[in-house]
C-alpha positions in Angstrom: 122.5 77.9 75.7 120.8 80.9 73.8 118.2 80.3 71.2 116.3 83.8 69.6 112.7 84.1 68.6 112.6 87.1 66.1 109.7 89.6 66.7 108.2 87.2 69.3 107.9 90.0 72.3 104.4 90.3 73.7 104.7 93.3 74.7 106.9 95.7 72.4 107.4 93.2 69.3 110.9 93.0 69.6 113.3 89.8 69.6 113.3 87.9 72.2 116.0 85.7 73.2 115.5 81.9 75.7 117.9 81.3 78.2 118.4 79.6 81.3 120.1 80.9 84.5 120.1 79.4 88.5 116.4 79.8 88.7 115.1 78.1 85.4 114.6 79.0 81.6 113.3 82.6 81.0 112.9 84.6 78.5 113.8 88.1 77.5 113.2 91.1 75.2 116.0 92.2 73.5 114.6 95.8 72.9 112.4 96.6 76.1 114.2 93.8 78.8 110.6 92.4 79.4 111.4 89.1 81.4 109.4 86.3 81.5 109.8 83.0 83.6 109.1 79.6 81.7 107.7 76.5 82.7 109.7 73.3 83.4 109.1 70.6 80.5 108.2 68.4 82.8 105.5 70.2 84.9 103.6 71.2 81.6 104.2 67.6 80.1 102.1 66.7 83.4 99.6 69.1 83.3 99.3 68.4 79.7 98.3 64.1 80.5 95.9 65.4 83.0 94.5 67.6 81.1 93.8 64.9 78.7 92.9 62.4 81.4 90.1 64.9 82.1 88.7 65.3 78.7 88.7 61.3 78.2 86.6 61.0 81.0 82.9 61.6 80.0 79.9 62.3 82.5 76.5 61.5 81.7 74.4 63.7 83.9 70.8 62.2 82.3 71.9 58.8 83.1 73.3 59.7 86.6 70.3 62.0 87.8 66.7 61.9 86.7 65.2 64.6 86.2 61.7 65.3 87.6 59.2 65.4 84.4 
């Protein structure tokens, strides 16, 4: 499976094309072979629900800790 992502190179600007081999889904310039790994969907969809665990969790350092006057 190929999929291309026009001018989307980070560091020449040129086309770069998604792919995935053996070792997982890359990506790859076109015009200067700059090769990038990608992450699994999985392992960011995880990070990502963490992530958001974190920020629902809210810490209330005055009411925890009072603070000589």
């Amino acid at each position: 499976m190929l999929r291309w992502c026009l001018k989307a190179c980070p560091r020449c600007g040129g086309d770069v094309y998604i792919n995935k081999d053996t070792d997982g889904w890359f990506e790859q310039c076109l015009q200067c072979s700059d090769r990038r790994e990608l992450k699994d969907l999985a392992v960011l969809k995880k990070q990502t629900e963490t992530a958001a665990l974190d920020k629902s969790i809210r810490w209330d350092i005055d009411d925890e800790v009072s603070m000589p006057s």
